[in-house]
Wavefront OBJ file of the C-alpha trace (Angstrom):
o trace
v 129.550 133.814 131.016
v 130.802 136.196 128.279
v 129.353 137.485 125.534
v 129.860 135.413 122.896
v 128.368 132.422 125.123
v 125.530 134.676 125.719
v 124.810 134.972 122.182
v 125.606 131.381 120.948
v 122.724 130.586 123.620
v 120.309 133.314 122.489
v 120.617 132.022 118.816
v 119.864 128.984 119.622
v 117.161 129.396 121.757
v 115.623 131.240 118.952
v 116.056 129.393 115.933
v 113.046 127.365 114.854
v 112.781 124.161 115.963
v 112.593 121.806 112.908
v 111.664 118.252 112.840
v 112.917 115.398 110.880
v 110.632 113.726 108.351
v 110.505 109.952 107.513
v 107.940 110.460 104.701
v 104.883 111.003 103.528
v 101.043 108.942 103.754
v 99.092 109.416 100.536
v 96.071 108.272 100.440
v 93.810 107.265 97.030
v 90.429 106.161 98.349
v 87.175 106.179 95.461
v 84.353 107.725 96.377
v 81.909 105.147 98.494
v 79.424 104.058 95.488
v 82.917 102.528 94.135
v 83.624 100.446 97.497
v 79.804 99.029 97.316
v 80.424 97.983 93.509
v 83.870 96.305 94.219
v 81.878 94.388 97.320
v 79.193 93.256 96.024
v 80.599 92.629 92.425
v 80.932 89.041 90.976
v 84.707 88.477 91.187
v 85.752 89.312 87.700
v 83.968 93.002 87.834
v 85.641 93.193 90.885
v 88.989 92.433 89.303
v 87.918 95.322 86.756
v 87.207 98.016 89.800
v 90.609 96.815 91.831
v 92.576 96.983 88.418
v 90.659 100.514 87.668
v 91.974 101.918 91.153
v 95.635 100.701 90.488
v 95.922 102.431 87.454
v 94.683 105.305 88.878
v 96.801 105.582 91.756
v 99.837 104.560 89.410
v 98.830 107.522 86.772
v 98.282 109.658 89.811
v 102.107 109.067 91.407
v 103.746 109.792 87.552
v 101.997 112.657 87.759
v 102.883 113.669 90.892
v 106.748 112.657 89.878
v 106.596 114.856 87.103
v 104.731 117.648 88.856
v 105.645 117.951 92.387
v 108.941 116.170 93.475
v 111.509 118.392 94.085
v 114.351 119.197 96.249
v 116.409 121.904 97.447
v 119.812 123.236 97.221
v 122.185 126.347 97.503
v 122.255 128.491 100.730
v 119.187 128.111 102.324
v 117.812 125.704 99.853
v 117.197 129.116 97.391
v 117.358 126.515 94.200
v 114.636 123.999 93.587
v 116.077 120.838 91.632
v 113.981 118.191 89.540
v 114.136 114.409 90.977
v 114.486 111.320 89.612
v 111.185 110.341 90.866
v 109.713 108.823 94.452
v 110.575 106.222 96.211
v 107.470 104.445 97.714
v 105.915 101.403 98.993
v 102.076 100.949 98.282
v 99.439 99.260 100.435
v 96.007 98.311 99.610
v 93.553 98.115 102.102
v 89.988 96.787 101.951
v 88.038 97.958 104.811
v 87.843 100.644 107.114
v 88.916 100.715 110.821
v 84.939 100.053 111.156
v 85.012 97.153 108.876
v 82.927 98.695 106.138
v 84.105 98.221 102.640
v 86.595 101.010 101.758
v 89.182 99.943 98.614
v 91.880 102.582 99.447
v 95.200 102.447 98.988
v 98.199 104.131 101.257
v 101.467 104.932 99.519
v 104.454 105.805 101.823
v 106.942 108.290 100.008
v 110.161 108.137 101.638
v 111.615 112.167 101.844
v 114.403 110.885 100.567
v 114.774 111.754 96.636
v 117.556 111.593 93.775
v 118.840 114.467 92.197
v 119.919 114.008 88.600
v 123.412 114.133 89.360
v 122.544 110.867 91.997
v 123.152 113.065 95.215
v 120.011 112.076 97.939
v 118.436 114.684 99.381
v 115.228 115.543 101.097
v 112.403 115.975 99.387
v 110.877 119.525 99.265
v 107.283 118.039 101.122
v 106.258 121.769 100.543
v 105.345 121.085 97.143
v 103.939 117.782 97.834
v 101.772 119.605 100.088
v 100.412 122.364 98.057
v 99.332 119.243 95.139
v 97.247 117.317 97.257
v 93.819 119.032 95.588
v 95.260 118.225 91.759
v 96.418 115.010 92.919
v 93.076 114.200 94.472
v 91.035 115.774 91.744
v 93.428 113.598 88.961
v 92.660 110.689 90.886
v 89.143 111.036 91.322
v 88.686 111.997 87.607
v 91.309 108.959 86.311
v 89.315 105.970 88.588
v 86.161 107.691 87.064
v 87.100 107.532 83.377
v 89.173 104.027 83.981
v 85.913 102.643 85.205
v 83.817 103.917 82.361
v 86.016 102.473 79.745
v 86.243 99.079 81.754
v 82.373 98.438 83.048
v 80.634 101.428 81.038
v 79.291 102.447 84.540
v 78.011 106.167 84.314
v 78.734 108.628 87.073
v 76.743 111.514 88.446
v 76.743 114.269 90.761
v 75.147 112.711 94.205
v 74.321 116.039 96.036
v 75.014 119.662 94.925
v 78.701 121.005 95.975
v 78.528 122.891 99.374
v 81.125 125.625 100.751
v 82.607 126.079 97.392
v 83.640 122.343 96.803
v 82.518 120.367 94.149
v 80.081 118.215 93.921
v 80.847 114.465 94.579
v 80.357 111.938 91.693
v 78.864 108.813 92.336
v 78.245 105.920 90.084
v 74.489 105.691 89.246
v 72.406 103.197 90.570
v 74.278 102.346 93.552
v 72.254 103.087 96.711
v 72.826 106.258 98.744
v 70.969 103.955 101.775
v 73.795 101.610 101.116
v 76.817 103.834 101.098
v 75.814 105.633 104.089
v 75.060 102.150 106.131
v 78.816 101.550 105.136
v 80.708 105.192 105.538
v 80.229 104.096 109.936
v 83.890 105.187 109.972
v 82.985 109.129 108.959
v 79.484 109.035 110.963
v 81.563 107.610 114.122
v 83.975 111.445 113.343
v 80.708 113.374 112.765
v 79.709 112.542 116.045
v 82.991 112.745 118.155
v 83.648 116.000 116.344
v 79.894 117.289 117.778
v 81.016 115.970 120.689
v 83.814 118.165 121.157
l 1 2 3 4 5 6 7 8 9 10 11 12 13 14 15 16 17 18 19 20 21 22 23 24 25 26 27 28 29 30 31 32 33 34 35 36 37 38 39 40 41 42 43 44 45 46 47 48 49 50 51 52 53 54 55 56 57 58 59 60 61 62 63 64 65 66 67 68 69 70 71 72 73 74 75 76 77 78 79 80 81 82 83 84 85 86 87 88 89 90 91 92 93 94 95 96 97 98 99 100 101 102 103 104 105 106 107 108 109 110 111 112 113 114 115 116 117 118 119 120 121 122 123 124 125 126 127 128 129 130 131 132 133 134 135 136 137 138 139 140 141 142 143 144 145 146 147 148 149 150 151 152 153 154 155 156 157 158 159 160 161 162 163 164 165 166 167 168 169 170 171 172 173 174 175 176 177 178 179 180 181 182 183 184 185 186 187 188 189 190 191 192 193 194 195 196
């Protein structure tokens, strides 16, 4: 071997491996005391709850358009470039994997995005990344004031914020008894995490 083989395979033995990326799984899920409403709920305040989290996930993805989709170009992608926006395909789900009541929705954001002059490029996920608090805070707060406006529930904090979080918001009156019978799904990873 000569030297310039011997170099071509030290480079590339020591360049980063990278990865290609499909996309991205958001996930907009209400806090539990939401779920219970929506499932026990005569069907038109049920309507009102589903309708509530659409337009909160909806608000929640122009913001995140507007925000935090971006892409990269120049050498080394040194210039970040606005998009015209997502591409995505949403889901709504209405259990969990243990068959409690759970109203989430997944939205799958393809990393491919449109630059204003209608090259496709990846999207910078880095970004994306670094907004998941604001976009879960935005949704949180959005579903909380949609449903006020639409049922006139109130909202409160259910147990003082530990570890520097805040605290999480619950609508009053719906039982804590109840939401914990139906959160199996995050007891079942409690006790697989204490497990390991």
């Amino acid at each position: 071997q000569d030297a310039r083989e011997l170099s071509g395979f030290v480079a590339k033995a020591s360049r980063q491996a990278t990865t290609a990326i499909a996309g991205f799984d958001l996930s907009f899920s209400p806090v539990k005391s939401v779920s219970a409403l929506w499932a026990l709920a005569p069907r038109p305040v049920a309507a009102q709850i589903r309708a509530a989290h659409d337009a909160a996930v909806a608000h929640t993805l122009s913001w995140l358009e507007r925000e935090a989709a971006y892409t990269r170009v120049g050498r080394a992608g040194s210039r970040q470039v606005k998009v015209r926006g997502l591409v995505a395909a949403a889901f709504t789900h209405r259990d969990s994997r243990s068959g409690d009541p759970d109203l989430h929705t997944h939205v799958a954001v393809s990393n491919k995005v449109q630059t204003e002059d209608g090259r496709w490029l990846a999207l910078d996920g880095r970004i994306l990344y670094a907004a998941k608090v604001a976009a879960s805070e935005h949704y949180n707060t959005r579903i909380e004031a949609e449903l006020v406006d639409r049922l006139g529930v109130e909202f409160a904090e259910r147990d003082p914020a530990t570890h520097g979080k805040r605290p999480v918001r619950e609508i009053r009156g719906i039982s804590t008894t109840l939401t914990r019978f139906w959160s199996r799904r995050s007891a079942d990873i409690k006790a697989r995490q204490s497990e390991l």
